[in-house]
Structures are given as C-alpha cells and as structure tokens.
N, C-alpha and C positions, 0 to 999 in steps of 0.2 A: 504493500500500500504506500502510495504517494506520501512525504510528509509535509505537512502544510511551513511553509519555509519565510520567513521576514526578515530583511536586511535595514539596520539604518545605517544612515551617513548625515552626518553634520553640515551645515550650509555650506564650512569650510574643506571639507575635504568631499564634499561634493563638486566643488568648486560653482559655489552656485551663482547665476549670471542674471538678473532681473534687466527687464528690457518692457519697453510698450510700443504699440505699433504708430504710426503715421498718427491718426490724429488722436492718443492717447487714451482712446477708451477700455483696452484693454492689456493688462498686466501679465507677463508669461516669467515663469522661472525655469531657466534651462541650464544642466549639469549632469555629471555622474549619475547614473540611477543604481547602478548594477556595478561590482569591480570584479573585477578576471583574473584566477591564477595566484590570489592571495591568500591569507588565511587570514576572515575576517574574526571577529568579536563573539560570534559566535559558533570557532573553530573548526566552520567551513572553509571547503576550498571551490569557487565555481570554475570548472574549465572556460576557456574560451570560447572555445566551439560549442560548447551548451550558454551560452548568453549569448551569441550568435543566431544560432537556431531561436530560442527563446525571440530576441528582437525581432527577425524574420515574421515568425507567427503572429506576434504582437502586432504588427506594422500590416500585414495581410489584411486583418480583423479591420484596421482603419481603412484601409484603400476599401473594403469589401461596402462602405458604409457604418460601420459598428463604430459609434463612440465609448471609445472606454475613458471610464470616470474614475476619481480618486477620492479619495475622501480626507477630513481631517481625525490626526489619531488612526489606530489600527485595531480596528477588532477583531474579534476570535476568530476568524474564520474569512473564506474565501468571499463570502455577498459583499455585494455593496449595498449600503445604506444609504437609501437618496434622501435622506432627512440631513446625511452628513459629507456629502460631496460636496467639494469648495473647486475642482477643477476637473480637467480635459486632459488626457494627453492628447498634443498634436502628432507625433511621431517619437520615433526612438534610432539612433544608428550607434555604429561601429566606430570607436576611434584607439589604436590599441586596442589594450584588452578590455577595457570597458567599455557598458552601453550606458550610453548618453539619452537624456530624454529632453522632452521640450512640454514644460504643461503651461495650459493658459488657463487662469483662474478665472470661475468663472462669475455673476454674475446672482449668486443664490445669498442665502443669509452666512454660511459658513464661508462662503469664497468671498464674500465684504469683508467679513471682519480677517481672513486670513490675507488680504489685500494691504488695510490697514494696518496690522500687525507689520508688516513686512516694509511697510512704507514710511511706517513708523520706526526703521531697525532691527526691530526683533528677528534674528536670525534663525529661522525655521530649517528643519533638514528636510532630505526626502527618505522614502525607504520603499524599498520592492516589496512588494506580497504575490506569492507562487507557489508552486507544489512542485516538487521532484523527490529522488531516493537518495538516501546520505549512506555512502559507506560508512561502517562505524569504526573500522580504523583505521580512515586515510583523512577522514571527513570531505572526500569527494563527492559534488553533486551530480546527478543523473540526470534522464528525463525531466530536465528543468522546462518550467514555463511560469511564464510572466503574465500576473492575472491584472495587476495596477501596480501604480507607484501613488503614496500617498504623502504628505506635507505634513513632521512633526517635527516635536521640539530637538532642539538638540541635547542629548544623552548627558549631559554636565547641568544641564539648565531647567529639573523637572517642570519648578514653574512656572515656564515660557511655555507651554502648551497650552495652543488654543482649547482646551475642552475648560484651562483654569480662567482662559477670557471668554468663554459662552457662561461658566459657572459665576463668574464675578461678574459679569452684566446682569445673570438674572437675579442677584441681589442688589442691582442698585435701585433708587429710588422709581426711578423712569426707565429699567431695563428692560422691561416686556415692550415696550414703546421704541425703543431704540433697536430690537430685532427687529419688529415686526417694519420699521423704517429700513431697514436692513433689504429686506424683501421688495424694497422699490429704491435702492441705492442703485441701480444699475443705469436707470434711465432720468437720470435728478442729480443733477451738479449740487444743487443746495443740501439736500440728503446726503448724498455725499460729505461732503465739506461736514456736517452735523456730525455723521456717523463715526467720520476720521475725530471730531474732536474730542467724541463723548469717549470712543476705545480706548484713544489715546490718553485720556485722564486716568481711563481706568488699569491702562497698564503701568503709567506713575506711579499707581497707588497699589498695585502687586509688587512695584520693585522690582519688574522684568527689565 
C-alpha cells in the first residue's frame, strides 16, 4: 500500500519568488516544490526520475483541463478541502533535481488572507502532499505522485500559520465581518486595502 507522503520547505530554501502579473491583480509564488536525490527531514530520499514522472502527471492533469488546488495547512489525508484552498497550481517543471512549481493565489477567503500575510512579510513555505512506497532501509521513494503543493508556515515559526490568522480573526471584535469581506476582497480595491489592514494589525499582535 501507497504511503500517504508530505514534504515541507521553508520560503527560504524553497527559494520562494513572489511576482504579480501586468496589471497587479493577481499574486503567484513560484519555487522549489519537491527536492531530488537528498535526504530530507523526514529521512526520505526522492529519486529524480520519480519527481520527474511525478511533474509529468501532474502537468498532464493541467493541460487535460483539471485545476488542481492547494490548500492552506495540510490535513490528514489526500482530499482537498475547498473551505480551505487559498490557491492554483499553474504548472510545475524540471530544473536539476528539483520540481519547481508556480501557484497563483487565489481569490477565496483563505487565499486573501494568505495574500496578505505574504505581502505583509510573513514568510510562508510550501510543501508537496502525495503517495508512493518508502523503502525502509534506504528511505527511497517509489511510485511517487504528486496530489498538490500546499502554502504553510515555516517549521521554526509554529505561529506564523495561517490557521493561527483564520483563529485570531475569529476572535477579534469584527472578525466574522472581516472574513466574510474577505469573500469579496477579490473584486474591491477598498476591501482590499480594509482587509490588508485589519490582518495586518492582527498579525502585530500575534508577534509573527
């Protein structure tokens, strides 16, 4: 049986690249998704040619039509949670031994605030979620595949997790107000502008 498999990497050694297109409406972060031929943190090794194949497939599913979505935080398991999608992948390729992805945030209540966050400094990682077979004594991966890449904290910084800015808005005074603003932050400059201010206090006052 498959094992359900999660990599993170830090903004930094993601090498993570934030960029907006032409007339600034929307926010992409592109870097590292996947690394190849190391042994990461959690004393796998992925070969190359299985993160390879992996992007291959991945990248199919786009050209085929199929949006695959990310979410913020990583839950148990392979689903996605569209209560908790903040972006897109656009594509993923080969450089070296790693695959490199390109996601564009999108435009929902978690992809605002994980916008803001991000615009505000907070240094978000990304991290693969997939399935393949782990030797258990080489810690080689197999039949790898690539289900999303999703947008969390960085591993030194528990606090920086968006789930502790969805948790700390819904206690502030006007928090349920300021999600449900969140919900129309895509199409409203002003909303916008509101939304960035209100996060942004509140992530002053977590000390992220």
């Amino acid at each position: 049986m498959a094992h359900y498999l999660r990599e993170n990497l830090t903004f930094d050694t993601a090498k993570i690249v934030l960029s907006e297109d032409a007339e600034g409406k929307n926010l992409y972060m592109e870097g590292i998704c996947i690394q190849g031929d190391v042994k990461n943190a959690n004393e796998r090794i992925y070969p190359v040619s299985e993160i390879k194949n992996a992007v291959s497939t991945l990248n199919e599913q786009i050209k085929s039509g199929n949006s695959v979505l990310g979410e913020v935080d990583h839950p148990d398991d392979l689903k996605i949670n569209l209560d908790r999608v903040c972006h897109m992948i656009e594509g993923m390729w080969m450089d070296g031994p790693n695959g490199y992805g390109k996601l564009k945030i999108l435009p929902t209540p978690m992809g605002e605030l994980v916008k803001t966050m991000l615009q505000a400094k907070v240094k978000l990682g990304v991290s693969s979620r997939g399935s393949g077979n782990v030797d258990p004594h080489t810690g080689h991966v197999s039949d790898f595949e690539i289900v999303t890449v999703d947008v969390v904290a960085q591993p030194s910084a528990p606090n920086a997790y968006p789930k502790a800015i969805y948790e700390g808005l819904m206690n502030m005074k006007y928090g349920h107000a300021v999600l449900e603003m969140a919900r129309e932050a895509g199409t409203d400059s002003k909303v916008q502008r509101y939304l960035r201010d209100e996060v942004t206090r509140l992530i002053k006052d977590l000390k992220i």
